[in-house]
C-alpha positions in Angstrom: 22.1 -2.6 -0.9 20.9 -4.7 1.9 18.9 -7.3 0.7 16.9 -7.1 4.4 15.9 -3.7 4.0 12.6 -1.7 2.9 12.1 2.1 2.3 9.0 4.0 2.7 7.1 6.5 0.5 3.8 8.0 0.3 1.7 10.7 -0.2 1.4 14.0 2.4 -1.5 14.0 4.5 -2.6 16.9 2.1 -3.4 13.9 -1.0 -5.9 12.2 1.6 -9.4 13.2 1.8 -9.3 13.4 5.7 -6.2 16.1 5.3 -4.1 17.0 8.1 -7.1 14.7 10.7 -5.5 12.2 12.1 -8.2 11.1 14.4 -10.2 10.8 11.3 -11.4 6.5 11.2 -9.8 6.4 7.5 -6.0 7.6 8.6 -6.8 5.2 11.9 -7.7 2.3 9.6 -4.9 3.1 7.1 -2.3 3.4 9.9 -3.6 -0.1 11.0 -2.8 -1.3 7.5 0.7 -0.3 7.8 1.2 -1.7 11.2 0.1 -5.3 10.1 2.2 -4.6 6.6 5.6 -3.9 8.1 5.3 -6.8 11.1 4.8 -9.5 8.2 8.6 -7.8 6.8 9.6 -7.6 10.1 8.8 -11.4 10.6 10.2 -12.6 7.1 13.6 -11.6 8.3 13.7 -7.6 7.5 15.4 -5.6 10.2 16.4 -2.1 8.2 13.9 0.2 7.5 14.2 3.7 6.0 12.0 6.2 6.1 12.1 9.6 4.2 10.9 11.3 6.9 8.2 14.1 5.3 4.6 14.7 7.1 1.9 11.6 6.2 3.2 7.8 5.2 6.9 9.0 5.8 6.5 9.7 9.7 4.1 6.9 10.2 5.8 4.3 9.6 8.5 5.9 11.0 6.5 6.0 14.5 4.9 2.4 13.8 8.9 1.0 13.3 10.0 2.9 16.7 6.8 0.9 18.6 7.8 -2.3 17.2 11.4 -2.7 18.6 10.6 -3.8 21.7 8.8 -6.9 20.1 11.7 -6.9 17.1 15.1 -5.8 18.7 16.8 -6.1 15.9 14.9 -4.0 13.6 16.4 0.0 12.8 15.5 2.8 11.6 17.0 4.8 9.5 15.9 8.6 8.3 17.1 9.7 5.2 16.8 13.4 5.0 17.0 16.0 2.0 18.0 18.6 3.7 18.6 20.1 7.0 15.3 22.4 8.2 12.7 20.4 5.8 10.4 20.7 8.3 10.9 24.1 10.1 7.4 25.1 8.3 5.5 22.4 9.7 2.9 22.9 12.6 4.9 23.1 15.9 3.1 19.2 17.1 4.7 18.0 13.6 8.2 19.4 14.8 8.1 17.9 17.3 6.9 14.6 16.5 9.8 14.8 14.0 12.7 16.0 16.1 11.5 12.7 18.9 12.0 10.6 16.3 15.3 11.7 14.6 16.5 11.2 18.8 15.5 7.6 18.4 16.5 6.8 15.2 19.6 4.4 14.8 21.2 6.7 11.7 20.6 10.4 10.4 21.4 10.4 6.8 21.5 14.0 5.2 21.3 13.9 1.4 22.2 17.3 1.4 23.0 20.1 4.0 20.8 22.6 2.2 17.9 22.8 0.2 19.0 22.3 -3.8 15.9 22.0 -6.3 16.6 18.0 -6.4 17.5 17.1 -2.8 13.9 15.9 -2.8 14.4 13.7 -5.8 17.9 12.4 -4.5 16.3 12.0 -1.2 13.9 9.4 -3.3 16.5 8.2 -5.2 19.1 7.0 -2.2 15.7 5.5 0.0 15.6 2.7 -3.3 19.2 2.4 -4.1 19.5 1.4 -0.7 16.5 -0.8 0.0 15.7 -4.2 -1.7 11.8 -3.4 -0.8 9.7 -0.7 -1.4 6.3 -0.2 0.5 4.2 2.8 -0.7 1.2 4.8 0.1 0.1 5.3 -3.3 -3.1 6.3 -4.8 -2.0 6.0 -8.7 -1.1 9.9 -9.2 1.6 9.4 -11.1 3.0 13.1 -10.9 3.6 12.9 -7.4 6.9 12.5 -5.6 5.8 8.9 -4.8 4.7 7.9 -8.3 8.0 9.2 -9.1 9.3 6.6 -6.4 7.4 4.2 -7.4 8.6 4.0 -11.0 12.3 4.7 -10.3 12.2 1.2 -7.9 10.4 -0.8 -10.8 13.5 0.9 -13.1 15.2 -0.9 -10.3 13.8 -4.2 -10.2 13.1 -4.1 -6.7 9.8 -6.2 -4.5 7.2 -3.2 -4.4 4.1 -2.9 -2.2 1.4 -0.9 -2.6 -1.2 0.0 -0.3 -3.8 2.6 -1.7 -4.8 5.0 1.5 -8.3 5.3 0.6 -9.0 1.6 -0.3 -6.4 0.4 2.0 -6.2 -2.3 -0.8 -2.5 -4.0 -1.4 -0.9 -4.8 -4.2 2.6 -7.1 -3.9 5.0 -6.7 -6.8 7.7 -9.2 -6.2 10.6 -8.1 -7.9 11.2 -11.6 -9.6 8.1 -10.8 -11.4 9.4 -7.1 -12.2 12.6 -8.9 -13.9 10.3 -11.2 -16.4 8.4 -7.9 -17.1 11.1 -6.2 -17.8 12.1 -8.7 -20.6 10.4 -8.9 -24.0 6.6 -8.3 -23.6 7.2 -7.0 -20.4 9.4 -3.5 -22.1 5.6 -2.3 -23.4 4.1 -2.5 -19.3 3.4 1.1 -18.3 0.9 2.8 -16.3 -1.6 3.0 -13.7 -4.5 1.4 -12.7 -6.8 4.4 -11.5 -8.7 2.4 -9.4 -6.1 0.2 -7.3 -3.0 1.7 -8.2 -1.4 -1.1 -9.5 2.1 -0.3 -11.6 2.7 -2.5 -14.4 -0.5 -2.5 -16.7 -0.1 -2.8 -20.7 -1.3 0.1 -22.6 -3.4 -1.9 -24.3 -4.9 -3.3 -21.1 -9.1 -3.9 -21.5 -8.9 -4.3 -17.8 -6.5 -4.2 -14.4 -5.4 -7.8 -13.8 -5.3 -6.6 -10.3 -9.2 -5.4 -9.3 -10.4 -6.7 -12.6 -12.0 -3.2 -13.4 -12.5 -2.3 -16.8 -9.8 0.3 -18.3 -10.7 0.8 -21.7 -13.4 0.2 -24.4 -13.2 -3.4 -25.7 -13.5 -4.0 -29.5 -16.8 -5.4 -30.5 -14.8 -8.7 -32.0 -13.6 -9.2 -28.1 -16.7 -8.9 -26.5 -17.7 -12.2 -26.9 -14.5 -14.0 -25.0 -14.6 -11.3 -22.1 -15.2 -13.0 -18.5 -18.4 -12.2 -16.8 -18.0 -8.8 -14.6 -18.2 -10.8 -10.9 -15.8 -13.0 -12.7 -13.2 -10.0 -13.5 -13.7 -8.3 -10.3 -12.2 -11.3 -8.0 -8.0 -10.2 -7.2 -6.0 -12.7 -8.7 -3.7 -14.5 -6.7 0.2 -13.3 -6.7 2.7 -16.1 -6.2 4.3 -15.2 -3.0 8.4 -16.6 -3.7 10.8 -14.2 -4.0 14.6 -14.4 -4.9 17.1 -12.3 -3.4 20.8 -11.7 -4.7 23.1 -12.0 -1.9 24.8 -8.5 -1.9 26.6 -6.3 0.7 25.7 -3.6 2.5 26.3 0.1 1.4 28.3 2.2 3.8 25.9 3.9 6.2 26.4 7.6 7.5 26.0 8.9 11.1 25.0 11.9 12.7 
């Protein structure tokens, strides 16, 4: 794994109220988001980037890396595919858009040469074991092929971000924090926030420490120490430091 890498997963444009519209002001604004998201890795020192390659997030911020080398030379892109023909459904505009971007890519990675019933899951499986960052287009649907994602790169330990389409709200999830929730009280932090999509909340949450929105009903002997609602509803600051293990990079394969 190279420790200056991040893969990309999210949701197909079908999961977003504006569909298949990409002229629609939300996919605009949420493309915007993913611009400003991947400079600030691209200025911390990240310079691999892989993208899964499927219609929505996956070709996005493929396109958005391809614009950015001329202001980052030294950033790459890599497409990790499942299979060879994944997109011969697509619209012919989508095709297209896909085939101009495997041209300019800097490595083709097939996962497998035809479709298998888990290519798709391998596919999601190789983008994390080979990234040390994770940035996802999640809305919280946790059986979804990028919930799935998400979870396996928690399993992993690895520095998440989330940015919900709709919201186009962020959480960060550095993965030094992953590593202490992983240990002790951390084993019993599962699910999803349903209204910011944030990954790591106890089931036994009363509210997201994220949005501050309430997730369940409080006991009546609680009710009295809760925190004011426009006191719960201000994010809480996450501390930005992360550690990296120094570690080499996995053999790459070109097409």
């Amino acid at each position: 794994m190279n420790q200056n890498s991040c893969a990309f997963t999210g949701h197909r444009p079908k999961s977003f109220p504006w569909k298949y519209n990409e002229a629609a002001p939300e996919c605009i604004l949420l493309k915007d988001v993913l611009n400003a998201q991947i400079i600030k890795l691209a200025d911390r020192g990240v310079t691999e980037f892989l993208s899964g390659m499927a219609l929505g997030v996956d070709l996005w911020s493929a396109q958005i890396v391809l614009g950015l080398q001329e202001k980052y030379p030294a950033i790459r892109l890599h497409c990790i595919l499942p299979c060879e023909g994944q997109e011969a459904k697509w619209p012919a505009a989508a095709q297209e858009q896909y085939h101009a971007i495997l041209k300019q890519a800097s490595n083709v990675v097939y996962v497998s040469r035809k479709y298998t019933s888990n290519c798709m899951l391998e596919r999601n499986h190789y983008l994390v074991d080979h990234a040390s960052i994770l940035l996802a287009g999640y809305n919280g649907t946790q059986r979804s092929g990028t919930g799935a994602t998400v979870r396996y790169a928690q399993k992993q330990g690895r520095e998440i971000f989330i940015i919900v389409p709709v919201s186009r709200t962020i959480t960060h999830l550095p993965n030094e924090i992953r590593n202490k929730l992983q240990e002790g009280r951390g084993q019993s932090m599962t699910g999803h926030c349903p209204y910011c999509g944030n990954a790591i909340l106890s089931k036994h949450s009363n509210f997201c420490f994220e949005c501050g929105r309430q997730l369940r009903e409080i006991p009546l002997e609680d009710a009295a120490v809760i925190a004011p609602e426009e006191e719960r509803h201000k994010p809480m600051p996450v501390r930005e430091k992360v550690v990296f293990i120094q570690s080499g990079i996995v053999g790459q394969h070109s097409e």
